[in-house]
N, C-alpha and C positions, 0 to 999 in steps of 0.2 A: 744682843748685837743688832737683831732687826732694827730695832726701835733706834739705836745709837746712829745708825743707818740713816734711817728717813729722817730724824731731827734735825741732824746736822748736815745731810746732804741733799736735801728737796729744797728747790728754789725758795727764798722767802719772799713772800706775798706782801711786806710793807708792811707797817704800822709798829708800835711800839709793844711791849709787852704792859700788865696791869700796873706798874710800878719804877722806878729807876734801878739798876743793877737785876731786876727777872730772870734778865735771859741768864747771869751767871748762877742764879738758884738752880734754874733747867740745868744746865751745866754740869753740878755740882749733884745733882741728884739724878742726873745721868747716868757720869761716871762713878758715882758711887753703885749705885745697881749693879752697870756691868763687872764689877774689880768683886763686889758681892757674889753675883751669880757664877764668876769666873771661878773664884774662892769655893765656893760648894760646888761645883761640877766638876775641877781639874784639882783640888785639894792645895795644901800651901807652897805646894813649889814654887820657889821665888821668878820663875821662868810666867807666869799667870800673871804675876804683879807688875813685872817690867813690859810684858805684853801689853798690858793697860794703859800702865804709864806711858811708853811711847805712842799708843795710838793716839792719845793727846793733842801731843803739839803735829804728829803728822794729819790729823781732822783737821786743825785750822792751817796749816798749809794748803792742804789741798781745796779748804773753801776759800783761803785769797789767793791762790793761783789762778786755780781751775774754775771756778765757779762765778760768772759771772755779778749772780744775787746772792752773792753771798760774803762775806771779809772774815779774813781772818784776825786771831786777836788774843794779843799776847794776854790780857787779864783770862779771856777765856782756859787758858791754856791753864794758868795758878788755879783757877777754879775747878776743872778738870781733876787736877792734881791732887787737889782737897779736898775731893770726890771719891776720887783712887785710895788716899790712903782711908778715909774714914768709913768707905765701902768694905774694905778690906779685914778692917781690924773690926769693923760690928761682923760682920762675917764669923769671924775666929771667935769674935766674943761669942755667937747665937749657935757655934757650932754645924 
């Protein structure tokens, strides 16, 4: 959750990431971790999964509301989501 934290809420500093689409790799293997770590700490209660999933689209509201360096962004968001569930289900696959 830290880490979910500072990524997506510390100011960005400008430039572009190694590649075109990056920042949705980051994204994506963001919210797969947390929806992972969620999954092993709080077990499969579907109440962890939907925790996840909304925090999602609410991360990029509050970076294009709130945040002046920062935009929010609806790809980020599918990305996220694709994170969520693939975190999830290696999760349950790894035990």
């Amino acid at each position: 959750m830290l880490l979910s934290l500072y990524v997506l809420f510390t100011p960005r500093t400008g430039g572009d990431g190694p590649f075109d689409g990056s920042d949705k790799v980051v994204h994506l293997l963001l919210f797969g971790l947390l929806a992972a770590t969620t999954r092993w700490r709080f077990g499969p209660a579907t109440a962890g999964l939907v925790a996840v999933a909304a925090y999602a689209p609410v991360s990029e509201l509050v970076q294009g509301l709130l945040l002046p360096t920062r935009s929010g962004d609806p790809w980020d968001v599918l990305a996220d989501l694709l994170g969520v569930a693939a975190g999830w289900l290696l999760a349950r696959r790894l035990g």
